[in-house]
N, C-alpha and C positions, 0 to 999 in steps of 0.2 A: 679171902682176897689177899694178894698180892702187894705192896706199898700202897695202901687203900690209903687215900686223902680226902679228910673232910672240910670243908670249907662254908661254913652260915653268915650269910649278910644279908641284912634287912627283912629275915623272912626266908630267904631263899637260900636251901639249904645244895650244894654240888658235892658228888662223891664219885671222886673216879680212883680204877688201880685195876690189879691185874688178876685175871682168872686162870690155873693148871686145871680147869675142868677140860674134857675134850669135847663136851658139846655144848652149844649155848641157852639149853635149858641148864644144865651143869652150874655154867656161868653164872646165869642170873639167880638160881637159887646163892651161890656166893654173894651177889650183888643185895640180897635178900635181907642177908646175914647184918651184912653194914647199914642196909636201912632203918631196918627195926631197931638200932644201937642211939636212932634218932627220930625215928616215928612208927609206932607200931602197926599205926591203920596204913600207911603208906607200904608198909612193907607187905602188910595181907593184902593191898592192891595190888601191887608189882607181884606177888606169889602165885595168883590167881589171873592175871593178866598182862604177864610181862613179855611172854611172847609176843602178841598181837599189837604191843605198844610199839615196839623197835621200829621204827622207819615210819610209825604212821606221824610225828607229828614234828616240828620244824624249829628252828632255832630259836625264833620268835617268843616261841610260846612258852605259857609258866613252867611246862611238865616237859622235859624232852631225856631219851632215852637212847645211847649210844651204846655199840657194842662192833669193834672190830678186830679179825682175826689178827694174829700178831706173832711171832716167832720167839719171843724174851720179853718180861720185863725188868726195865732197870728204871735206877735212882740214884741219885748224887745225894754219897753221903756227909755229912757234917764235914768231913774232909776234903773236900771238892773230887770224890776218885766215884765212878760209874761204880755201882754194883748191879749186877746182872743176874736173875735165877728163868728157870723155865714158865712161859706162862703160853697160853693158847689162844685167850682173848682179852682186849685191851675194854674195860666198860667204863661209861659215865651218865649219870643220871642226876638232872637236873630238876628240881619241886619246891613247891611254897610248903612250910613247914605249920 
């Protein structure tokens, strides 16, 4: 992943950033990577059934799984100046930890 950010509060752990996979099993194998950095059983979930999660479940909820196509990703660095590299999908994945 790509300026991958992780962010835990109260339990609920967010991780979004940027994928140069070209397809979005690619992607989510990257998305994978960063989970199990933070939950290993979470990550053998999302490994095994990350495709079928995308889009099924809503903001609402404890578990939710973004993933959109994208042209670049950038990040503002310590500097305030954009840095920019190649990326093809934009992910974020949201779970109780």
């Amino acid at each position: 992943m790509i300026f991958a950010q992780t962010t835990v509060r109260n339990g609920l752990v967010v991780i979004d950033g940027y994928s140069n996979k070209k397809t979005i099993k690619g992607a989510i194998a990257d998305l994978v990577k960063e989970v199990a950095k933070i939950n290993e059983a979470e990550a053998t979930n999302l490994k095994e059934y990350g495709l079928e999660l995308l889009g099924t479940t809503n903001e609402t909820d404890e578990y939710y799984i973004e993933c959109e196509k994208v042209c670049c990703a950038t990040n503002m660095t310590e500097d305030d100046e954009m840095e920019f590299k190649d990326a093809n999908f934009y992910l974020m994945i949201r779970f109780v930890a």
